[in-house]
C-alpha positions as CSV (number, residue, x, y, z in Angstrom):
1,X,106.5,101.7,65.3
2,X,108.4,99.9,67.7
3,X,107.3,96.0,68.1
4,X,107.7,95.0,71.4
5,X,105.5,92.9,74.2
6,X,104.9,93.2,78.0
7,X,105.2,90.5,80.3
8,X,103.7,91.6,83.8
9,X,105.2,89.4,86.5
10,X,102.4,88.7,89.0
11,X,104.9,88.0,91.6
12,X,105.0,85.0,94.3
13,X,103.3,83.9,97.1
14,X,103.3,88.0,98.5
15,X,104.2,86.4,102.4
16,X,105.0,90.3,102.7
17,X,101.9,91.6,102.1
18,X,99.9,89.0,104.1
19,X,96.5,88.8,104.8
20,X,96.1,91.2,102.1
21,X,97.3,88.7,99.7
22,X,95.8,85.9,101.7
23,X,92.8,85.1,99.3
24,X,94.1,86.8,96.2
25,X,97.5,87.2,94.3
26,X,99.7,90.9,94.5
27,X,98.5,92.4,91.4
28,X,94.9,92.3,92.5
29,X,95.6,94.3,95.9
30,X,93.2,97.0,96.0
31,X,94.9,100.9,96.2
32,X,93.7,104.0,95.5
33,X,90.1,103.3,97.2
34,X,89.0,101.8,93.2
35,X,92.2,100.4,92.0
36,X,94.2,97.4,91.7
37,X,98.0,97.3,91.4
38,X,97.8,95.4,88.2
39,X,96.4,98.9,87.0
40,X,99.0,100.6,87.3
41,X,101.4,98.6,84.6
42,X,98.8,98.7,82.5
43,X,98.0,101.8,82.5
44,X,101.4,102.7,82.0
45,X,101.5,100.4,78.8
46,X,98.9,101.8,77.0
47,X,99.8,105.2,77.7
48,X,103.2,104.4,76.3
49,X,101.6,102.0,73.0
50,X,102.2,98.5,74.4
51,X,99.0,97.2,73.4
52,X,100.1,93.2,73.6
53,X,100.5,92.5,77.5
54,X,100.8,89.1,79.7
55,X,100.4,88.8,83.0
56,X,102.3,86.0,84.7
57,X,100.7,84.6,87.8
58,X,101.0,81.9,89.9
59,X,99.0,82.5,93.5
60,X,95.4,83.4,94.1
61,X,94.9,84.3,90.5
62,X,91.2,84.0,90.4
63,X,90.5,87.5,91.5
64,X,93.1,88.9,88.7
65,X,91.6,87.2,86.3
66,X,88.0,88.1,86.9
67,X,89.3,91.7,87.2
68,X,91.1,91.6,84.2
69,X,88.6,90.3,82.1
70,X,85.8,92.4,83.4
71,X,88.3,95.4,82.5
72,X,90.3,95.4,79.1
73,X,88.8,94.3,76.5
74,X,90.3,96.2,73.4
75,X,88.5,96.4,70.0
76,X,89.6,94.5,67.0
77,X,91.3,97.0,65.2
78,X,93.9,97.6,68.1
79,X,94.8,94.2,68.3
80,X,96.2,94.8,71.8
81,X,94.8,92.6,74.7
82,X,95.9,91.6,77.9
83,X,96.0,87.7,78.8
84,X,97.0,85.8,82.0
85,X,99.6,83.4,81.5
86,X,99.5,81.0,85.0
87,X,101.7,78.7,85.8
88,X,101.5,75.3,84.6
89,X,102.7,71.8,84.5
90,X,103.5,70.2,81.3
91,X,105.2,67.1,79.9
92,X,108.2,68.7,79.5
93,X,107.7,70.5,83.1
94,X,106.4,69.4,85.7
95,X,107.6,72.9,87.9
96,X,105.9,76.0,88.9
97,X,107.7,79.4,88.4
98,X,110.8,79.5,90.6
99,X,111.8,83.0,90.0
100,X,111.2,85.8,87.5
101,X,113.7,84.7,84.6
102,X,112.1,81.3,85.3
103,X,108.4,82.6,84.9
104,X,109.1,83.9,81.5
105,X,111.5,81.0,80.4
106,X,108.2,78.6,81.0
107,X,105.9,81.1,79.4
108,X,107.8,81.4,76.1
109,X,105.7,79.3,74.1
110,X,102.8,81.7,74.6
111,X,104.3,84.8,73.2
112,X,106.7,84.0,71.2
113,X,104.9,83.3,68.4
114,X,103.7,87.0,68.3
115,X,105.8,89.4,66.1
116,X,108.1,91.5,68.5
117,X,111.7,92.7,68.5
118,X,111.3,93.6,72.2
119,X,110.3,92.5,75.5
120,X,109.6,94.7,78.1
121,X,109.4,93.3,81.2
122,X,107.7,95.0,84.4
123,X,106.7,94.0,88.4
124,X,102.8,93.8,89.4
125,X,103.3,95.5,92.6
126,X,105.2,98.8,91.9
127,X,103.1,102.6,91.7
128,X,104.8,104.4,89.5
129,X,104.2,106.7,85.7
130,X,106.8,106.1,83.3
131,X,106.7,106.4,79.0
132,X,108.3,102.6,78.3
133,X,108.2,104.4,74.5
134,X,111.0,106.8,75.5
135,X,113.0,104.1,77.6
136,X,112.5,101.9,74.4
137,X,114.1,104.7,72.2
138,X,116.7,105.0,74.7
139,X,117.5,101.9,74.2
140,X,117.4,101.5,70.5
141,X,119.8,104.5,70.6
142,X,122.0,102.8,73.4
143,X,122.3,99.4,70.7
144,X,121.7,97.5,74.0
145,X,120.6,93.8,74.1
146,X,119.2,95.0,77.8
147,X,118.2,98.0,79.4
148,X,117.5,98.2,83.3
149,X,115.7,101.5,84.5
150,X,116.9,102.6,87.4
151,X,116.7,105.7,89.9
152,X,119.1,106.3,92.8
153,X,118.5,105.3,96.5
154,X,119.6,105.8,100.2
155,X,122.1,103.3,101.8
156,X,118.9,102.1,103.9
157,X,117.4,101.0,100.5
158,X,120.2,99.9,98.9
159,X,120.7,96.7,100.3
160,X,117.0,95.6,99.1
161,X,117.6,96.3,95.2
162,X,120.1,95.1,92.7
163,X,122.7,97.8,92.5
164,X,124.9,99.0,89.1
165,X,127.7,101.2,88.7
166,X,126.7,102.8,85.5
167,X,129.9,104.6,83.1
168,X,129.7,107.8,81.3
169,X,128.3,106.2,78.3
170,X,125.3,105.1,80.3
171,X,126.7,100.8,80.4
172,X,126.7,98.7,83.4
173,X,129.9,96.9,83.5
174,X,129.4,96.0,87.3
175,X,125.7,95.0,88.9
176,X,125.0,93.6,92.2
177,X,121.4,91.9,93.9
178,X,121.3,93.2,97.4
179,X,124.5,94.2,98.6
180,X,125.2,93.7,102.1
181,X,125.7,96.9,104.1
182,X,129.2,96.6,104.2
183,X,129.8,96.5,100.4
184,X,128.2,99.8,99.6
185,X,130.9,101.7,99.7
186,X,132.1,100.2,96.9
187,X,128.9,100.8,94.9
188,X,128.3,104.9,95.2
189,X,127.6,106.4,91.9
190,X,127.5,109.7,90.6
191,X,124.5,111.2,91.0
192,X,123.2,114.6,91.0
193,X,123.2,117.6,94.2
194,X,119.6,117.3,95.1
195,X,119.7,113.0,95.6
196,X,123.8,113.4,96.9
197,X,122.5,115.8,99.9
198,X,119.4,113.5,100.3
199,X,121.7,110.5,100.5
200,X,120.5,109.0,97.5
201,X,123.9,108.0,96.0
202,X,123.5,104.1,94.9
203,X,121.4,103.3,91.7
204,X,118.8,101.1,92.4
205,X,117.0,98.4,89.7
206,X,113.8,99.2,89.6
207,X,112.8,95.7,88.2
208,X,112.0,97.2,84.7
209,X,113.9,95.8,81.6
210,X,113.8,96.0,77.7
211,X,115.3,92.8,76.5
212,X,116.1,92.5,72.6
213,X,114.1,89.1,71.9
214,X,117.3,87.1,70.1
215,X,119.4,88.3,73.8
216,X,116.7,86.8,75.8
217,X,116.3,83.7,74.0
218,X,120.3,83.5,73.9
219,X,120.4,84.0,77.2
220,X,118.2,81.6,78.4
221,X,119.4,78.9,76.0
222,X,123.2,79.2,77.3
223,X,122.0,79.3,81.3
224,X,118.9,77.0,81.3
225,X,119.2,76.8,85.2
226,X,118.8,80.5,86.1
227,X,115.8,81.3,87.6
228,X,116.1,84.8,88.4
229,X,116.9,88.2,86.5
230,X,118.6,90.3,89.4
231,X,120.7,87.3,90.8
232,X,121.6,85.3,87.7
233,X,120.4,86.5,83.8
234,X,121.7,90.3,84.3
235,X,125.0,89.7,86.3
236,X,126.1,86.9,83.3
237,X,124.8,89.1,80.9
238,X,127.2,91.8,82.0
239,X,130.1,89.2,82.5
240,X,129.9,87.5,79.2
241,X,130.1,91.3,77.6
242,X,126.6,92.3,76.1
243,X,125.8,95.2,76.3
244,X,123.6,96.2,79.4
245,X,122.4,99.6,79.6
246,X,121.1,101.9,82.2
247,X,117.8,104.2,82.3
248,X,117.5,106.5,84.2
249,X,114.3,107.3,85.9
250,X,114.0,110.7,87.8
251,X,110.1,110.4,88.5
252,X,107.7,109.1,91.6
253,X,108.6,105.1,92.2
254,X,107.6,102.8,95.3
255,X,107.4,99.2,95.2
256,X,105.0,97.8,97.0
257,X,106.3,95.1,98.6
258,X,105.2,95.2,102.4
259,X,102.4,96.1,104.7
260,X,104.1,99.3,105.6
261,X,104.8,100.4,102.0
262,X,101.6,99.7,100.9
263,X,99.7,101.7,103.8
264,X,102.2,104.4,103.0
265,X,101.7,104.7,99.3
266,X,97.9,105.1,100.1
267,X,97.9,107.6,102.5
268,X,100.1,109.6,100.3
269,X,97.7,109.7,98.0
270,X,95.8,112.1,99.8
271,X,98.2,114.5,100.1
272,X,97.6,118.1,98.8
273,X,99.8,117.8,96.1
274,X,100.4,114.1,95.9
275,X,103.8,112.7,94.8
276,X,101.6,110.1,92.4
277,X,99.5,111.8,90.2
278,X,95.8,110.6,89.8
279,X,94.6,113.3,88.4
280,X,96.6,113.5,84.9
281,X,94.6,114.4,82.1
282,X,97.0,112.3,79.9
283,X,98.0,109.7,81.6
284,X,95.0,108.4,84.1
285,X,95.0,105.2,85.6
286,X,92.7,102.8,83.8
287,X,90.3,100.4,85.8
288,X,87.2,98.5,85.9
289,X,84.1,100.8,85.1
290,X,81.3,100.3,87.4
291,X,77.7,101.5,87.4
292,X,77.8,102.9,90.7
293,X,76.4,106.2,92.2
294,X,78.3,109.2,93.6
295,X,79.2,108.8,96.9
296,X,76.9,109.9,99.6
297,X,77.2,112.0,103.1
298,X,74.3,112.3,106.0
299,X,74.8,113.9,109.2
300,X,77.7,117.0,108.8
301,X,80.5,114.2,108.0
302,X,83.6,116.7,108.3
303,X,86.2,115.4,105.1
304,X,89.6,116.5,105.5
305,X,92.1,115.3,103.2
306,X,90.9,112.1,101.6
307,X,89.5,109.9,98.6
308,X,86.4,108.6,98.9
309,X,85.6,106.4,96.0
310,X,82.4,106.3,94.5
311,X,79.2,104.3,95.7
312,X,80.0,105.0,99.3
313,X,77.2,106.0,102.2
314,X,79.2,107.9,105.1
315,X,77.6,109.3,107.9
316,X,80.8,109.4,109.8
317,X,81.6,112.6,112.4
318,X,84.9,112.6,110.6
319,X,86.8,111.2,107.6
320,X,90.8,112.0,107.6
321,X,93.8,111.6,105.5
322,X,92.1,108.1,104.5
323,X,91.1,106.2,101.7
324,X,87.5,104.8,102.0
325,X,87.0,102.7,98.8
326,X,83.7,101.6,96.7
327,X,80.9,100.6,98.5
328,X,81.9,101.6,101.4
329,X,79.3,101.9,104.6
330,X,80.4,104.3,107.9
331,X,78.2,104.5,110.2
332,X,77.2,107.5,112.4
333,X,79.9,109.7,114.6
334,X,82.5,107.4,113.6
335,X,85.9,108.6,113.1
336,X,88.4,107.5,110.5
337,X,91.9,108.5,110.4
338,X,94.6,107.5,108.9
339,X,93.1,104.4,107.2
340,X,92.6,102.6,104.3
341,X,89.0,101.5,104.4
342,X,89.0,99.2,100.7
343,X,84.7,98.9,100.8
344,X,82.6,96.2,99.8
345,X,82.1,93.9,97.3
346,X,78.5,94.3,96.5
347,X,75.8,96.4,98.6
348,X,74.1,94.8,101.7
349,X,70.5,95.2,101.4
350,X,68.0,97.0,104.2
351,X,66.0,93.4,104.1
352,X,69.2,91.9,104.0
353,X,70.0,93.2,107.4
354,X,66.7,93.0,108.7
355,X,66.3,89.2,108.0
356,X,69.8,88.8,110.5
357,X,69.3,91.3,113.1
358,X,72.0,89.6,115.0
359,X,74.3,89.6,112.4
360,X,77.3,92.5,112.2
361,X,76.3,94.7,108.9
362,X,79.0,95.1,106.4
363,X,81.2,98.1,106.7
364,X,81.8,100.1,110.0
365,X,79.3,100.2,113.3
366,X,78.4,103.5,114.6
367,X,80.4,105.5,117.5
368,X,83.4,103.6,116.0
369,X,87.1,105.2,116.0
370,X,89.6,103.8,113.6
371,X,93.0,104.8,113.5
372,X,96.4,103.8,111.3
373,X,94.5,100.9,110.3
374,X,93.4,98.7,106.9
375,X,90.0,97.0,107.0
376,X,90.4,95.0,103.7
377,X,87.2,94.2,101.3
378,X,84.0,93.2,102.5
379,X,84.7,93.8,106.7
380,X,82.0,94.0,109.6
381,X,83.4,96.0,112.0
382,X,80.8,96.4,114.3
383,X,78.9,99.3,116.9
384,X,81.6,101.7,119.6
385,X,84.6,99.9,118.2
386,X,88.2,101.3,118.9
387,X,91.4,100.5,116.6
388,X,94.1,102.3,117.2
389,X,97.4,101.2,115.1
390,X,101.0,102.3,116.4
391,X,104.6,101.3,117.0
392,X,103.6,99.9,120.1
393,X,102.2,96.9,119.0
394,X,103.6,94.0,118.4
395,X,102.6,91.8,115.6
396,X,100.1,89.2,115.8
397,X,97.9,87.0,113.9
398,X,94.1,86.5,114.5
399,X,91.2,85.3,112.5
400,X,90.0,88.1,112.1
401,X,92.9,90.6,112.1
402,X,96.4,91.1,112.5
403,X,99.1,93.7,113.1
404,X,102.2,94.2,111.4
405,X,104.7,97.3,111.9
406,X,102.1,98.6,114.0
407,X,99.1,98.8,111.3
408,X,96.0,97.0,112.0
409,X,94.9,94.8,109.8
410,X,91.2,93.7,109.8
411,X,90.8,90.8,106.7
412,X,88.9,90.2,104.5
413,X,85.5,89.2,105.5
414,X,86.6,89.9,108.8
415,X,84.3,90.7,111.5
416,X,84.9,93.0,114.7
417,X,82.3,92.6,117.7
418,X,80.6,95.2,118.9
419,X,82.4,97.1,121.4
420,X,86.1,95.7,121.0
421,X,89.4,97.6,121.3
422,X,92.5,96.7,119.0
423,X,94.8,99.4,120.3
């Protein structure tokens, strides 16, 4: 058995993902239309028999935590759990996280008392199946005190990622964080036909690493001021001679680090044959298990390429290549296209209603048409409403919504009048 930890890293403020991370912290970003990114590390853990995980959190963690601890609970015979470490001051610290390699420097002395030999340590924000058991044998096999995975990228990529030149023994001797454009020539690796005619010829960190414990506690002793793995802990580790090696990942990856990204990795989802697999009988992506009825269609609601989680009521005219989420209300002829519609929180009742006829009802309004949009959690989008997303609209920032790279985005809690066009 190999001994080794998790430590999830919750990630900053997510400015990137705004307003989606307005009122809660990356990892607890819906996807999938029942989801939340913190699932998906996770998931992968268990699946690979990392039991023992942390999540390290800074921002907006109360929606995280409730998820988390409405979600896995292991039995006592596993002795696996999952616990949020937050940031906090102390007498000997009186800082929050400043970086990655800072988050777990400060959260040593709440896992380190737990027998390991390893630390694996992953994002909260990336979709992605991988076996951290084989990239752990790798590198056993590799006697590496650290092991990056990493998969190849395009030159308009590159410059976003830490990039290695990896030698024929599968070292890095050189690593980089976010090359300028300029330097990548120096930076193309070997890689093989299919990702050299695709462009694909600079290997990317994916932000995944196996650290042996005594290298990480070394390496943290000897540079107590680094803050951050990519820009300070890997690059000295590789200059001061230990041996850093590379894994190489060949499978689905997208971090999910933008507005863009994120509407992009959803929509995906619906493909026909979808390039992230939800539907693996071996390797399914574990959630919060709700009590909640099948979802529910009135009125000849034409589907066409889509995930409609369950508890839903649709009486929509259409529903295409979109994700409508639990809970979630569509009132009649509405179209939805090319959206992400995340549900609601809890159901609104008839009385409910009744009591404020004045009042918008949760979901969307009838005769609506939404289009290369996201209506977050809980929205009120009301009666004939028109959003249309697309390149030519410029960003802005409303109560109620905003747009960035051309997708609407309604907030959460966010309600639409009757009759208004976003387009």
């Amino acid at each position: 058995m190999i001994k080794m930890i998790s430590l999830i890293l919750g990630g900053g403020a997510g400015s990137r993902l705004f307003p989606l991370t307005e009122k809660r912290s990356k990892p607890a970003v819906p996807i999938g239309g029942k989801y939340r990114l913190i699932d998906i590390p996770i998931s992968n853990c268990i699946h690979s028999g990392v039991k023992r995980m942390f999540v390290l959190t800074q921002y907006n963690s109360a929606s995280l935590n409730a998820h988390i601890k409405n979600t896995y609970n292991f039995d006592q015979f596993t002795r696996g759990f999952v616990d949020i470490l937050a940031a906090e001051q102390t007498p000997g610290n009186a800082q929050w996280f400043q970086g990655t390699a800072d988050a777990v420097r400060q959260s040593r002395q709440h896992f380190e008392r737990h027998d390991f030999d390893y630390v694996l340590i992953l994002s909260g924000d990336q979709l992605y199946q991988m076996d951290f058991e084989q990239m752990a044998h790798f590198h056993i096999e590799q006697r590496a005190d650290i092991t990056i995975a990493c998969l190849p990228v395009d030159a308009r990529d590159a410059t976003g990622f830490g990039i290695m030149k990896v030698d024929d023994k599968g070292y890095i001797p050189r690593f980089i964080e976010k090359p300028k454009k300029e330097l990548l020539p120096d930076w193309v690796s070997e890689v093989g036909s299919a990702h050299q005619k695709r462009g694909r010829v600079y290997m990317a960190s994916m932000g995944i690493y196996i650290f042996n414990r005594q290298a990480l506690n070394d390496l943290f002793d000897q540079h107590p001021d680094a803050t951050d793995f990519g820009k300070e802990i890997i690059p000295v580790a590789i200059e001061s001679g230990r041996k850093v090696a590379a894994y190489s990942y060949d499978g689905y990856w997208t971090d999910i680090g933008t507005i863009r990204s994120f509407f992009e990795a959803n929509i995906e989802l619906t493909d026909h044959i979808p390039p992230f697999n939800l539907f693996d009988n071996n390797r399914q992506i574990y959630t919060r298990g709700r009590m909640l009825p099948p979802a529910k269609f009135y009125g000849g609601t034409q589907v066409n390429r889509a995930l409609v989680a369950e508890g839903s009521i649709v009486h929509a005219r259409l529903i295409e290549s979109s994700i409508i989420g639990i809970r979630a209300r569509v009132g009649e002829n509405s179209v939805v296209k090319d959206s992400i519609v995340m549900g609601n929180d809890y159901y609104q009742t008839l009385q409910e209603i009744a009591m404020h006829p004045d009042d918008i009802p949760m979901g969307i309004g009838h005769n609506c048409h939404i289009e290369h949009a996201i209506l977050d959690k809980d929205c009120r989008v009301g009666n004939n409403v028109v959003i249309k997303g697309g390149g030519h609209l410029p960003d802005v920032d409303t109560e109620a919504f905003c747009i960035r790279d051309g997708i609407v985005v309604v907030k959460k809690s966010g309600v639409i009048p009757d009759g208004a066009r976003i387009m």
